[in-house]
C-alpha positions, -999 to 999 in steps of 0.1 A, spaced: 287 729 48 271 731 78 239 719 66 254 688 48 272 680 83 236 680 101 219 660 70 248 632 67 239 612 97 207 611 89 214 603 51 234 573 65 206 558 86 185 558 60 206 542 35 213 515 59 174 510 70 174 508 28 199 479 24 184 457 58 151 461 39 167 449 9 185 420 24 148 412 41 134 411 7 161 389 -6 158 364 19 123 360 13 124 359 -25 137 330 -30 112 306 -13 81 330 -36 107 321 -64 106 285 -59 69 282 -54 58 303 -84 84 284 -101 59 253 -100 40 249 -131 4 236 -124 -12 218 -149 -50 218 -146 -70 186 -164 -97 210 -171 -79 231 -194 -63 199 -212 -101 189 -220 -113 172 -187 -150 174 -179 -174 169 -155 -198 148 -178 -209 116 -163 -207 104 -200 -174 114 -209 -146 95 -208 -119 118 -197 -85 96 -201 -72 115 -231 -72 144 -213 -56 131 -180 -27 114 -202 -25 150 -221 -19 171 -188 5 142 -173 25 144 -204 27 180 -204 38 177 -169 60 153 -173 83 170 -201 84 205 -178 118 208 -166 109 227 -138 84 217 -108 53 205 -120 19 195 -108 -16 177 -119 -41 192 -110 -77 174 -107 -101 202 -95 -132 197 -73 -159 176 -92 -162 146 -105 -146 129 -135 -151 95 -151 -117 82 -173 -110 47 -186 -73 30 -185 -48 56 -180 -8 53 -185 13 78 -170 50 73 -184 81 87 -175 111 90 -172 101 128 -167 125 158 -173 114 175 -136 145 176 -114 121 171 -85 93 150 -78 62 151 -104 32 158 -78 -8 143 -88 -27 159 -68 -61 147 -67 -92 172 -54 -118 158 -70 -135 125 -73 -121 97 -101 -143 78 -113 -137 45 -130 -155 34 -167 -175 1 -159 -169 -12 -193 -146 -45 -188 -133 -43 -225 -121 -5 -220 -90 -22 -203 -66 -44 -220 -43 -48 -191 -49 -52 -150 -49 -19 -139 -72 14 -144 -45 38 -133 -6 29 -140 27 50 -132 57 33 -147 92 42 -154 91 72 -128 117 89 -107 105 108 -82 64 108 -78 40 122 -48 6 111 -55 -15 134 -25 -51 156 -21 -80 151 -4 -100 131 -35 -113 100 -39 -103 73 -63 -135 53 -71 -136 24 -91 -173 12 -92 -162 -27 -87 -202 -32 -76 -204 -27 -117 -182 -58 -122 -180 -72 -97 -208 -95 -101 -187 -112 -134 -162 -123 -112 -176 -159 -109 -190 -161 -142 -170 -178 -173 -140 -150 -165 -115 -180 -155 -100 -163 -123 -95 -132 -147 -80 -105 -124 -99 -71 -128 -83 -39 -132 -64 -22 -99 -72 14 -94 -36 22 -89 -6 5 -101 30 14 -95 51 -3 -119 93 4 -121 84 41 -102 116 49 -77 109 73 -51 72 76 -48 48 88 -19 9 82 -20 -4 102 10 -41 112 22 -63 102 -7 -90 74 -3 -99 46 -24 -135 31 -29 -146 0 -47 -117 -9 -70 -122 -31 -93 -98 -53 -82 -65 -42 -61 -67 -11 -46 -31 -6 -51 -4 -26 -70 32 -22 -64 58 -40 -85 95 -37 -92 99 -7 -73 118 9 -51 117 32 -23 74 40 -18 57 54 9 21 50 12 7 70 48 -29 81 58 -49 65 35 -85 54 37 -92 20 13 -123 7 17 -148 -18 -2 -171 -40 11 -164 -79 30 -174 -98 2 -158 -81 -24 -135 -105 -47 -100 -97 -47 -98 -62 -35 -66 -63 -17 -55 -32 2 -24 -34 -12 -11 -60 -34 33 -56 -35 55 -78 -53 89 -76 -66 95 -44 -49 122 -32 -20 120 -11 5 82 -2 6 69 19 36 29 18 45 19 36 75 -11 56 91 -39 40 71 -72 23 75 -81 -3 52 -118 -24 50 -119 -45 18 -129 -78 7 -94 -98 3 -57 -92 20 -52 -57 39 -17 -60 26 -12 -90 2 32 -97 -1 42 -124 -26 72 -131 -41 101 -106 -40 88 -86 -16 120 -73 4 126 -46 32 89 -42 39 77 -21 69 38 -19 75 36 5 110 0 18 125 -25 2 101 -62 -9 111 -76 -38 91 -107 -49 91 -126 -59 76 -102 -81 50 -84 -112 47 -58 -99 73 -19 -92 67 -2 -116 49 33 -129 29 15 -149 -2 6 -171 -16 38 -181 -26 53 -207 -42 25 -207 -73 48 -205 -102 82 -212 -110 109 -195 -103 102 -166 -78 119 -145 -57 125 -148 -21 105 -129 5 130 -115 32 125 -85 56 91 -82 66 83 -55 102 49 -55 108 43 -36 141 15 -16 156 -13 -31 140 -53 -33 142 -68 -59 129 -109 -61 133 -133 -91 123 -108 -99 95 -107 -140 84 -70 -142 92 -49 -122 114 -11 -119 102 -8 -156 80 18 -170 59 6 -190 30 24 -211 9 14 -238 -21 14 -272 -17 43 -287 -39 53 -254 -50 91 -252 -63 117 -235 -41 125 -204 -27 126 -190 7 109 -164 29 128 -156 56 134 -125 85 94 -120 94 87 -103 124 49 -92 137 49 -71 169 26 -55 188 -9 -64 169 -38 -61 186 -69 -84 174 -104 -87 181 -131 -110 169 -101 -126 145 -109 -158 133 -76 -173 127 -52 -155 142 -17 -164 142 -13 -190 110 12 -206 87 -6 -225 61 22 -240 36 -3 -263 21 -29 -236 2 -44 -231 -28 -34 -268 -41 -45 -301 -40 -11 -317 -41 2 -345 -19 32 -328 -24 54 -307 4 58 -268 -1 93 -261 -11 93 -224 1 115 -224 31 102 -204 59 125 -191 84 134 -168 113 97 -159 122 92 -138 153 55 -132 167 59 -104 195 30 -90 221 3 -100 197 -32 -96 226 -67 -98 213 -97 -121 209 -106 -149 185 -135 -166 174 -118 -200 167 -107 -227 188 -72 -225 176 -54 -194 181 -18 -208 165 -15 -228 138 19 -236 123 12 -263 91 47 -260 77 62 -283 48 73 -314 59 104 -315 35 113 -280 49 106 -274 84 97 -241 97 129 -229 114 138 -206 143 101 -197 148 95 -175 180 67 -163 197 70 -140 229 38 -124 250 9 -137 234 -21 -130 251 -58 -143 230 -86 -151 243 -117 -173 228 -150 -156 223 -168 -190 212 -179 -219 236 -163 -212 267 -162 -245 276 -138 -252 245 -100 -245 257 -81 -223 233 -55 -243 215 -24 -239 194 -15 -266 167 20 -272 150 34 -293 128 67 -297 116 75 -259 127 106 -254 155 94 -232 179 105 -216 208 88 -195 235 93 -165 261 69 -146 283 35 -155 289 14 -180 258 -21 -184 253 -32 -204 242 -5 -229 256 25 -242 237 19 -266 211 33 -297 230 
């Protein structure tokens, strides 16, 4: 007895020593549990090769399919190398209760072949819930290839974008980089909810139609942290383009930021709900522009504010141009409205540094500009101007050039 009254303290310390280790353990489980619980699906072992001749789509569609149907976490993996794939569709709705991830390691290659894609996009996700697109990779889609048919019996044909999101809900594209699309670098239409951050899209000046990004009938669409240097529109917003925030971008060199064209064909949506703020834009041909056709039917693009832009070397800075893209005698029906230009600074190398053409059956209303500080880098014995027509403005805070009298 006297030896089980010595050893029962000790028995007790250890058995409570015992269950704080367990509890430890238990605590920590479940985060292993939920990463091991992720099911990574590897191209390579679905067929994927890197063979400079082998088209590797089948494979890509296999493992996003796979993927897809898991009804835990899953992932796409595309190892370190490089693989070349034609047109791709990756489908949902998917089964995973979270977000299906693509991560992208490697290098993507695109086929040259114009005839290996029967629709305008090389990569497409549609009809997904929930999707981060992320990794280190590059998407590369060879446009030098192609390019060079652009202006030759295609009749304005629009070539494949490297990435299209079509009906996705919930999306992130982060970190990857984008060279030489085809045509967009990335489409977004009737979706909801994407965020695009840290990106790198480049292609060169004088590369046809390789928009940045190229949104339309989509809501609530967040692009931020990016560089992009391509040959068309950094960001290209046309019709039903809502709730749109584009926040620490540098452009250059491009066509600029802009909402449009609109106004080409009947029926569209409105445009409402633009924030661009924070921007870089560098030897671009436009600065932040709103273009509309000439005799276009109606609609309306309204709540557009551009704050704190800084340019240099921008050729047309500030512009509204509702007379584009048409040789009609005919006034622009898009309505333009409550337009706010705020601390835009910066240098130009045209004369005119503001230039509101608006539609003279619809008058630009309740346009504002506040702080605007450019400065001509041309002949310095031309004054820097500003030019308006049938646009109300208003004014705060220093302007120059001048107010349009």
């Amino acid at each position: 007895m006297a030896i089980t009254k010595k050893l029962l303290p000790n028995a007790i310390l250890l058995f409570c020593v015992a269950l704080a280790s367990c509890d430890k353990r238990s605590s920590i489980r479940p985060g292993r549990r939920r990463y091991s619980n992720e099911k990574i699906f590897n191209v390579v072992q679905f067929g994927a090769k890197t063979d400079p001749e082998k088209d590797n789509a089948l494979a890509f569609i296999q493992a996003w399919n796979a993927a897809c149907n898991w009804k835990g976490k899953a992932r796409v993996l595309v190892p370190k190398g490089a693989f070349v794939a034609s047109s791709m569709v990756f489908g949902g709705p998917c089964k995973n209760k979270a977000p299906t991830v693509f991560q992208l390691v490697g290098t993507l290659k695109a086929v040259s072949n114009l005839s290996s894609y029967a629709e305008d996009f090389w990569m497409i996700f549609r009809n997904v819930n929930g999707l981060v697109i992320t990794g280190t990779g590059t998407v590369d889609g060879q446009g030098p290839n192609v390019w060079k048919y652009n202006d030759h019996g295609d009749g304005g044909r629009v070539f494949p974008a490297s990435i299209k999101f079509h009906r996705v809900r919930d999306g992130v594209i982060r970190q990857v980089s984008s060279v030489n699309p085809m045509g967009f670098h990335i489409g977004i239409v009737l979706s909801k909810n994407i965020t695009a951050k840290s990106l790198h899209l480049t292609a060169p000046e004088d590369s046809p139609n390789t928009d940045g990004f190229h949104i339309s009938q989509s809501n609530q669409v967040k692009i931020a942290t990016s560089v992009i240097a391509t040959g068309d529109d950094c960001v290209g917003m046309i019709q039903g383009s809502t709730d749109i925030s584009i926040k620490e971008v540098t452009c250059g060199p491009g066509h600029g930021i802009s909402i449009g064209s609109l106004g080409k064909y009947p029926d569209e949506k409105d445009v409402k709900g633009i924030l661009v703020t924070n921007c870089t834009l560098r030897n671009t041909e436009n600065g932040i522009r709103i273009k509309t056709w000439a005799g276009s039917p109606p609609s309306q693009a309204t709540a557009l504010t551009f704050q704190d832009i800084v340019m240099h070397n921008v050729r047309n800075p500030i512009i509204i141009d509702q007379s584009y893209g048409s040789n009609s005698n005919k006034p622009s029906k898009v309505r333009i409205s409550d337009v706010k230009y705020i601390n835009i600074k910066g240098t130009t190398s045209s004369e005119v540094g503001v230039n509101f053409e608006c539609s003279k059956q619809f008058p630009c209303q309740r346009v504002h500009l506040a702080n605007i500080k450019l400065e001509y880098t041309g002949d310095k014995k031309q004054a820097l101007s500003a030019t308006c027509q049938n646009a109300r403005v208003s004014y705060a805070g220093i302007q120059f050039p001048p107010p349009c009298r």
